[in-house]
DOPAVEX-140710 format. One record per residue (C-alpha): residue number from 1; residue in one letter; z, x, y. Coordinates in pm, whole numbers. Example, Ala and Ser with C-alpha at 12.3 -4.5 7.8 and 13.67 -1.06 7.14 Angstrom:
BEGIN
+------+------+--------+--------+--------+
| resi | resn |      w |      u |      v |
+------+------+--------+--------+--------+
|    1 |    a |    780 |   1230 |   -450 |
|    2 |    s |    714 |   1367 |   -106 |
+------+------+--------+--------+--------+
! end
This chain:
BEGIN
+------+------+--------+--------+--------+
| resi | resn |      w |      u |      v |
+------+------+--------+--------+--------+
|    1 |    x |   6913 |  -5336 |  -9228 |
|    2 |    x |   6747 |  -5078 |  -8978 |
|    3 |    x |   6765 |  -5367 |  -8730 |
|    4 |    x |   7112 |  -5516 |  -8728 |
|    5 |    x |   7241 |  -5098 |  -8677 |
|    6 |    x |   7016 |  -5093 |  -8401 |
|    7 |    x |   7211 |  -5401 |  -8217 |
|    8 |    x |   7522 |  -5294 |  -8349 |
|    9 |    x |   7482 |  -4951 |  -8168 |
|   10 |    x |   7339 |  -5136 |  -7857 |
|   11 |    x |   7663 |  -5332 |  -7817 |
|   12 |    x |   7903 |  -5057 |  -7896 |
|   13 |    x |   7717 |  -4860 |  -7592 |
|   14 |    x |   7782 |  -5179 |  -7368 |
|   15 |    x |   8168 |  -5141 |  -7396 |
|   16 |    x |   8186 |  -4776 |  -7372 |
|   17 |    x |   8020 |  -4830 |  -7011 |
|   18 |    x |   8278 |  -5121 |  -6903 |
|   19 |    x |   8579 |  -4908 |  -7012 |
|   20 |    x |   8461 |  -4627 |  -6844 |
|   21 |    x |   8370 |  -4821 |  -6489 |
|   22 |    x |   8709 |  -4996 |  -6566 |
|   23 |    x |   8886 |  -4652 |  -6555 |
|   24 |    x |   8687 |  -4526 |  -6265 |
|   25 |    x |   8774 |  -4833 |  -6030 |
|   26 |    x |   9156 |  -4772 |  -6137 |
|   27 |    x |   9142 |  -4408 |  -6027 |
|   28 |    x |   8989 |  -4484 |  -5685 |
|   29 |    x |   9211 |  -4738 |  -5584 |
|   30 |    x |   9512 |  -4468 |  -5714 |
|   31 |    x |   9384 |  -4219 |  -5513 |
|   32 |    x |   9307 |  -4453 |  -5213 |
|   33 |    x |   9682 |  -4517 |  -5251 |
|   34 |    x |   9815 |  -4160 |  -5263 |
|   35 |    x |   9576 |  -4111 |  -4944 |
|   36 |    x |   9790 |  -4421 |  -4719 |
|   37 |    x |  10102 |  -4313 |  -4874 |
|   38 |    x |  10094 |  -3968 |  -4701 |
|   39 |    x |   9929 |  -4105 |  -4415 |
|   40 |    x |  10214 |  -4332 |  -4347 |
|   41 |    x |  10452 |  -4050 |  -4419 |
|   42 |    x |  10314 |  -3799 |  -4191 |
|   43 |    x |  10286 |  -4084 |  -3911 |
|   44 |    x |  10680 |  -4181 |  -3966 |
|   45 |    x |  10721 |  -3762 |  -3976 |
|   46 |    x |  10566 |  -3754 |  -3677 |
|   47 |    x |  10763 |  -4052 |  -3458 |
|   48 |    x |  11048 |  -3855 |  -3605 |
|   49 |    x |  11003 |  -3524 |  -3488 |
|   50 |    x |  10859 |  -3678 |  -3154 |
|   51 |    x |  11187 |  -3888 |  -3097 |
|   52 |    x |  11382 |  -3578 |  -3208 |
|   53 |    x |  11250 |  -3374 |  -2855 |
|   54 |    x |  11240 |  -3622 |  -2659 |
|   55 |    x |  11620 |  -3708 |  -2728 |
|   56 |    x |  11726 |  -3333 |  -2708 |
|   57 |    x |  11493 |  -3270 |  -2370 |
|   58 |    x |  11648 |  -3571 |  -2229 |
|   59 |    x |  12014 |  -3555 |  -2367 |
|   60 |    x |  12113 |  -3337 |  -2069 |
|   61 |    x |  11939 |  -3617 |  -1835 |
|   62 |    x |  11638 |  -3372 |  -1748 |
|   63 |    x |  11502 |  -3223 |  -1460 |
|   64 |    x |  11328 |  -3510 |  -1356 |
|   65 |    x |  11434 |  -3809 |  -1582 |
|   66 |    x |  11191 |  -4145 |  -1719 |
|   67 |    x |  11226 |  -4402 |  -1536 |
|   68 |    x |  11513 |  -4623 |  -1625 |
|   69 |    x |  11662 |  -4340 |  -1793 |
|   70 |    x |  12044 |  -4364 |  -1678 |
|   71 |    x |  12163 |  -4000 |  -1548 |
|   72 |    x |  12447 |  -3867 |  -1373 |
|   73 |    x |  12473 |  -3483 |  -1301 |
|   74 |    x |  12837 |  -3522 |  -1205 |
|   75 |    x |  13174 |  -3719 |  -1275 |
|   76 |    x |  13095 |  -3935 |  -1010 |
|   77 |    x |  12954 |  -3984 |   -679 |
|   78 |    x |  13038 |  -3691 |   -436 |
|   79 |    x |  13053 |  -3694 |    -74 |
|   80 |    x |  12773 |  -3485 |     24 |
|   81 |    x |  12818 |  -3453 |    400 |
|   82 |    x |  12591 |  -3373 |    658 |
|   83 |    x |  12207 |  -3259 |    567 |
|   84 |    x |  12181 |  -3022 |    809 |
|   85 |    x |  12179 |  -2692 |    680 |
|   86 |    x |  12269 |  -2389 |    951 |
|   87 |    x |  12074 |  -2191 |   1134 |
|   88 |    x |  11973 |  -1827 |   1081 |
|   89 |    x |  11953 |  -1560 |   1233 |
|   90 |    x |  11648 |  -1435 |    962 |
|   91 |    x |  11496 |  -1661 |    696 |
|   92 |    x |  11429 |  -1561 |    341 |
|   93 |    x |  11620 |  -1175 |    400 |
|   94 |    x |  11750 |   -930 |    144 |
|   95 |    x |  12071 |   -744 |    122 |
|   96 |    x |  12012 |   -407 |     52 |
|   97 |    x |  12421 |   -284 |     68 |
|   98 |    x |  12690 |   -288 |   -152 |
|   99 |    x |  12926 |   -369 |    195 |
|  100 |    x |  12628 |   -696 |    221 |
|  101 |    x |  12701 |   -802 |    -97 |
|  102 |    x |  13066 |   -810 |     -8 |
|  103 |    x |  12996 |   -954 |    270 |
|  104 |    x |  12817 |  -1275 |     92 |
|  105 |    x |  13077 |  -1295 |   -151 |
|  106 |    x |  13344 |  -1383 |     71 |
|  107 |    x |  13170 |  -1603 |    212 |
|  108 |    x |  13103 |  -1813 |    -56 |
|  109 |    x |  13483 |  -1727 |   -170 |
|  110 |    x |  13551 |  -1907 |    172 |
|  111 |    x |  13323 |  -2194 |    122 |
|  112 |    x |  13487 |  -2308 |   -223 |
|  113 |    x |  13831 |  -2272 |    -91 |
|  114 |    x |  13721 |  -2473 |    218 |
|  115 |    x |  13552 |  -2793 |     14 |
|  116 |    x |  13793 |  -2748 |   -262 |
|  117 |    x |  14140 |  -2663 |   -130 |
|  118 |    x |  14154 |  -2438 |   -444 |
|  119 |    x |  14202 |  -2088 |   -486 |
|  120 |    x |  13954 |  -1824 |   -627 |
|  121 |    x |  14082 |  -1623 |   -884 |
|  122 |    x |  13947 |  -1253 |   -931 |
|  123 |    x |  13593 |  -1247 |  -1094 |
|  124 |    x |  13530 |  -1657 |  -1044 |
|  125 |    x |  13259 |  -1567 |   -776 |
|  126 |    x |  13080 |  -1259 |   -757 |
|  127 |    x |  12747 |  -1146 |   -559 |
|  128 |    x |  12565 |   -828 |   -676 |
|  129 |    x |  12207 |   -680 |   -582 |
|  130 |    x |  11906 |   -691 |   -859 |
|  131 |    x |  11622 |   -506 |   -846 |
|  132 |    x |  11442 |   -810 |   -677 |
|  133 |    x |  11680 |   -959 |   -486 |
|  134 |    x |  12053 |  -1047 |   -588 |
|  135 |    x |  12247 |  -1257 |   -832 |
|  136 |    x |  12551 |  -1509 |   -751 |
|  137 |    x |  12808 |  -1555 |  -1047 |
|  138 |    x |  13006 |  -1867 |  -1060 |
|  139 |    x |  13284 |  -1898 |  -1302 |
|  140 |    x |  13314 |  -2241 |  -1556 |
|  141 |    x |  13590 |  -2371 |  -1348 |
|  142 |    x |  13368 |  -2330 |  -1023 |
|  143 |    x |  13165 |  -2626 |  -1136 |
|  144 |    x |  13246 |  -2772 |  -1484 |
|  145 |    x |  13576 |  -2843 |  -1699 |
|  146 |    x |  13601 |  -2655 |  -2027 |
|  147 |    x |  13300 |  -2786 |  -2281 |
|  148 |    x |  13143 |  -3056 |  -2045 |
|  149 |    x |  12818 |  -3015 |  -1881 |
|  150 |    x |  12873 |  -3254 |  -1592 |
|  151 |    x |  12966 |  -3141 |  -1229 |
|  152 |    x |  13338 |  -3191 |  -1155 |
|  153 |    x |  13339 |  -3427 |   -869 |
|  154 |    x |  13612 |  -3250 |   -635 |
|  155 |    x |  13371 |  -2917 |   -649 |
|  156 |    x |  13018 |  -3115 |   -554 |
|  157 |    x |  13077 |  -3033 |   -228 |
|  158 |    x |  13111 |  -2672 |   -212 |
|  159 |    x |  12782 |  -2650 |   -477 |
|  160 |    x |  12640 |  -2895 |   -182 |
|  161 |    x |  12702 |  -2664 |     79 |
|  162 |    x |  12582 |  -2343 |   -128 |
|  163 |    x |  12232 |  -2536 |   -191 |
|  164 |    x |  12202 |  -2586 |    193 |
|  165 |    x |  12258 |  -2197 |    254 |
|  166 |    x |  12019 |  -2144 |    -40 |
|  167 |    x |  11774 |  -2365 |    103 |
|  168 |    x |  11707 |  -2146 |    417 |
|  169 |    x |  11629 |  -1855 |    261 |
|  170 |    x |  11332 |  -2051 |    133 |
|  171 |    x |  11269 |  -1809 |   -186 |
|  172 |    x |  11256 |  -1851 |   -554 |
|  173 |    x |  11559 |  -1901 |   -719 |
|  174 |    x |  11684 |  -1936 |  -1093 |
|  175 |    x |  11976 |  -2134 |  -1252 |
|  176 |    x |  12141 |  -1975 |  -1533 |
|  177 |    x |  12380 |  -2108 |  -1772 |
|  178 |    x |  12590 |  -1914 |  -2029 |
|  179 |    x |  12885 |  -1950 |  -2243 |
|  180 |    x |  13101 |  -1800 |  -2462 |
|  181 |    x |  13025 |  -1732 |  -2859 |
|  182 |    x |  13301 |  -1990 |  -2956 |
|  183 |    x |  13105 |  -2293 |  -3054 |
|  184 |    x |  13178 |  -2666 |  -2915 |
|  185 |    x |  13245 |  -2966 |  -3091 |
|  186 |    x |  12967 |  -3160 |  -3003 |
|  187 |    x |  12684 |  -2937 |  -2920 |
|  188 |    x |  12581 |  -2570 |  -2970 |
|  189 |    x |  12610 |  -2326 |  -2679 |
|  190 |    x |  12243 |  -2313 |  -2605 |
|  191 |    x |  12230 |  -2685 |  -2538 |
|  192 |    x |  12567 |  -2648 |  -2324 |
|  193 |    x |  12405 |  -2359 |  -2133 |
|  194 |    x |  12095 |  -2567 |  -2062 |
|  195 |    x |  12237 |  -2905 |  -1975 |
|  196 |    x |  12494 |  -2749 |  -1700 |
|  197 |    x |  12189 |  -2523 |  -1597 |
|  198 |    x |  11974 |  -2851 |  -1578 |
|  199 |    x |  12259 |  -3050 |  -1398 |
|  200 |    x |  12291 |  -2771 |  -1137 |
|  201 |    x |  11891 |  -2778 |  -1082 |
|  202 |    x |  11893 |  -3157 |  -1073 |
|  203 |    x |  12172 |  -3200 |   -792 |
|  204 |    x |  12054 |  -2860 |   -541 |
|  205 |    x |  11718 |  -3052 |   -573 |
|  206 |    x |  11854 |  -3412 |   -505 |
|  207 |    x |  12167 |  -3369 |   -260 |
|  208 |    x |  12037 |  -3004 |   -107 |
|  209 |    x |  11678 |  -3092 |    -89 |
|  210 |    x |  11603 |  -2749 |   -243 |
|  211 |    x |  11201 |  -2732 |   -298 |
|  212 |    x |  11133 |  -2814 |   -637 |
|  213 |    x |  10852 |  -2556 |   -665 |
|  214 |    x |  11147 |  -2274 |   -587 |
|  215 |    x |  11356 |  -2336 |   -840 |
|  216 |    x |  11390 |  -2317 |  -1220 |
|  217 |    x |  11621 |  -2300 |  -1551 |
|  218 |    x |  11720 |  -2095 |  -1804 |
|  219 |    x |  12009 |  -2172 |  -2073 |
|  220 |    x |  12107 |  -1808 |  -2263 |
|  221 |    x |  12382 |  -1967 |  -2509 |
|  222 |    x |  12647 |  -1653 |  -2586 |
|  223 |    x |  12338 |  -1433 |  -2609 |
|  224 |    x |  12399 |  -1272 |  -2262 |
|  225 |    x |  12803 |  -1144 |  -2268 |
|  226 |    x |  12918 |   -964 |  -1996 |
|  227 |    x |  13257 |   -922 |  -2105 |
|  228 |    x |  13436 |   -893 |  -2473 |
|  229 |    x |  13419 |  -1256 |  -2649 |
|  230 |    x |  13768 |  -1129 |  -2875 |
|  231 |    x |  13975 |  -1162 |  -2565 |
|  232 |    x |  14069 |  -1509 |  -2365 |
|  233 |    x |  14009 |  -1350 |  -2041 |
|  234 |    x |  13653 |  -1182 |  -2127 |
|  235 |    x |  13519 |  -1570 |  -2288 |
|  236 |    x |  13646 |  -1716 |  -1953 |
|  237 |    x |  13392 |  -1421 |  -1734 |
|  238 |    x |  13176 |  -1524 |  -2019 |
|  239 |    x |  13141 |  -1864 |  -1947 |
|  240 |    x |  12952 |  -1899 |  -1640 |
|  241 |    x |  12634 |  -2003 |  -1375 |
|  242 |    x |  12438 |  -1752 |  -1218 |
|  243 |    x |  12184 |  -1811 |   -961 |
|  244 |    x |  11896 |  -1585 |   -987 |
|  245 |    x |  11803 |  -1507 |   -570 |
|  246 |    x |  11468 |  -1309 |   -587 |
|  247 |    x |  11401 |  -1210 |   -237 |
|  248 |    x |  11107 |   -980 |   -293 |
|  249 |    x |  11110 |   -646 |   -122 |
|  250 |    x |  11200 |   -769 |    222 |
|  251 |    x |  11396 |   -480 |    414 |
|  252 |    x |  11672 |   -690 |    592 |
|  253 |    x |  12026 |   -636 |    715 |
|  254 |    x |  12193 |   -977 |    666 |
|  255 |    x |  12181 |  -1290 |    538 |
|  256 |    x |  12243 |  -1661 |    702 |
|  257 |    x |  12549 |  -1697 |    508 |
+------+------+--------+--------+--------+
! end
């Protein structure tokens, strides 16, 4: 009798270890499966978000596109005229005068009018000294129809001939880009701001030759109002480019405008 227990125990042991190896072999391969499932998740995540910024960086064409990347920074092909920019008197000079400032602003009043054969309405270009140099504020309609981030075709030319005059200064510039706080149907203001900004950079760089070390972007949305949003006529001052001239601390008496 004390024998056959003694197997009987034996063989009960035996199948306690199979069923337990069995259930350890099932739990590996679970958690072996768990482990690829998130790893393929967090890899599709990842193409996801990656596609994501490369889309948005490259949705207003970029600064300097892929290759093959189609990109147009205006309606169509301009005329850009003659490469020659004109000659200064002084290079790279800073107003230091309210009557200066004036002075630049018609000029560039005259410039539009000349290449576009349109009129400039009051506060659609202004000039005004910074504490580093001096700002120039275009208007929407100087450059871009209402909600569109591509360069109107008929005014190519006069932002062709204000990169040329830029050019000889030969100092750092910024491009700006605001709007107003009403919101556009197919993008929000800080993407509108940055593609015209981006646009503007691309074409002073490619039809003005402007040094691409001199120049740079920034896209403020409606976060930067200079006028009353509530009103028509303060969205319209609202929506605007401003190039950022910083001249340094040069004491000058004119610009080459």
């Amino acid at each position: 009798m004390g024998l056959k227990k003694k197997k009987h125990e034996e063989h009960e042991n035996l199948e306690r270890w199979l069923v337990s190896y069995a259930d350890f072999i099932t739990l590996l391969f679970a958690f072996f499966t768990v482990l690829y499932a998130l790893s393929q998740t967090d890899k599709a995540k990842y193409q996801e978000a990656a596609e994501s910024i490369r889309q948005a960086i490259m949705s207003g064409g970029g600064v300097f596109p892929l290759k093959g990347v189609p990109f147009k920074p205006f309606e169509s092909d301009p005329d850009h005229g003659a490469h020659v920019p004109p000659t200064p008197a002084d290079r790279g000079l800073q107003p230091t005068s309210q009557t200066e400032m004036e002075r630049v602003e018609k000029n560039i009043q005259k410039l539009f009018e000349k290449n576009t054969g349109l009129s400039v309405a009051p506060h659609d270009i202004e000039v005004f000294a910074t504490k580093d140099g001096f700002r120039i504020r275009l208007a929407e309609r100087m450059l871009f129809n209402s909600g569109s981030s591509k360069i109107k075709r008929e005014n190519a030319g006069f932002l062709f001939e204000m990169g040329k005059r830029l050019r000889t200064l030969g100092t750092q510039i910024q491009i700006e880009g605001h709007t107003d706080d009403r919101r556009p149907a197919s993008q929000n203001n800080w993407q509108l701001s940055l593609e015209r900004s981006t646009n503007v950079v691309k074409f002073l760089v490619e039809a003005s030759d402007y040094p691409q070390d001199k120049i740079s972007i920034a896209g403020y949305g409606d976060k930067r109002p200079i006028a009353d949003n509530t009103t028509p006529d303060g969205r319209a001052r609202n929506r605007r480019v401003e190039i950022a001239v910083i001249t340094g601390h040069s004491d000058v008496s004119q610009l080459p405008w």
